[in-house]
C-alpha positions in Angstrom: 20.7 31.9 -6.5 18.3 29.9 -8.0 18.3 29.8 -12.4 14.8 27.8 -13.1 15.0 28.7 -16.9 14.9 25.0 -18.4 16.6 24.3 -21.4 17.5 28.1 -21.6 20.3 28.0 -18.6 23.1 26.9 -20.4 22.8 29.7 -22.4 21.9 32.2 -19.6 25.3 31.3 -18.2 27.7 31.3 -21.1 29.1 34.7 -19.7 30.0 33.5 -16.8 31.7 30.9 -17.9 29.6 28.3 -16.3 28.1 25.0 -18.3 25.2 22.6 -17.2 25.0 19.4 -18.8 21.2 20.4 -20.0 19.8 19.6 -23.6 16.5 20.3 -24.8 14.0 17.5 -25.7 10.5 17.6 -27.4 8.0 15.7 -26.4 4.3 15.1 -27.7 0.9 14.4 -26.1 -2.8 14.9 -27.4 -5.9 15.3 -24.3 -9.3 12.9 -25.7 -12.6 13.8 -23.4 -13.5 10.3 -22.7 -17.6 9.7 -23.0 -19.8 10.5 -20.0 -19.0 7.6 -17.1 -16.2 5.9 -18.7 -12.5 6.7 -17.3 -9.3 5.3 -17.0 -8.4 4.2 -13.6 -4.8 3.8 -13.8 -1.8 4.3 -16.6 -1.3 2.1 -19.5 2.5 1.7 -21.0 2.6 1.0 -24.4 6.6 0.1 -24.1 6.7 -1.1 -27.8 5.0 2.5 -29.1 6.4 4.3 -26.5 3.6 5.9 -25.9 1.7 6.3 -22.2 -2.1 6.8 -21.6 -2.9 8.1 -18.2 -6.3 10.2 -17.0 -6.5 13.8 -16.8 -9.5 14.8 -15.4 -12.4 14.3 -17.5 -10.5 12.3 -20.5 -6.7 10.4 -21.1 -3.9 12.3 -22.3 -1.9 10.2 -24.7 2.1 11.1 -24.8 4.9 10.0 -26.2 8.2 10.4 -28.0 11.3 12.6 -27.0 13.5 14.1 -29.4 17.1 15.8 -28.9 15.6 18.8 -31.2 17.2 21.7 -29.8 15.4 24.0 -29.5 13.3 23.8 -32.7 9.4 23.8 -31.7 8.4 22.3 -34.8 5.4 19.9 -34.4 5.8 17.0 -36.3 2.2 16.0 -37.8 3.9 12.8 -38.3 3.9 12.2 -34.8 0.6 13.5 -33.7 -0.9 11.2 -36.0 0.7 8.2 -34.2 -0.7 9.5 -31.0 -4.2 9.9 -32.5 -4.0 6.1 -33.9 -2.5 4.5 -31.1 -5.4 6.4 -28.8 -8.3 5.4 -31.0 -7.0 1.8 -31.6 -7.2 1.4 -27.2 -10.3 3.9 -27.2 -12.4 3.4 -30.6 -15.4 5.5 -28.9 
């Protein structure tokens, strides 16, 4: 049997008595179209931001963050504006 339900398992399988060490977590990424010709050839760590920049086919995709949340799909705006900052401050164009 295979149970690919995420997060959701440990729940699925209450009844029969059987628990997975699985906890949700929430994590937050933003895609920017880069301008014609410019692109990011590899990944770039920001370790102290936590935050990653990597390409995604015609832009970067900025991500970040994970939070033990549950599973409460809540966007924090709070957040997203860090990505947004972070992004522009590496990529001002």
């Amino acid at each position: 049997v295979i149970l690919a339900s995420g997060s959701y398992a440990p729940k699925m399988l209450h009844a029969l008595r059987i628990t997975l060490p699985v906890q949700p977590m929430k994590g937050y990424s933003l895609h920017f179209t880069m301008p014609k010709g410019e692109a990011l050839r590899s990944s770039v760590t920001d370790v102290a931001q936590r935050i990653v920049h990597t390409r995604m086919g015609n832009g970067i995709r900025v991500a970040g963050f994970a939070e033990f949340a549950g599973h409460d799909t809540t966007v924090r705006e709070d957040r997203i504006a860090q990505l947004k900052r972070q992004a522009l401050r590496l990529f001002p164009d």
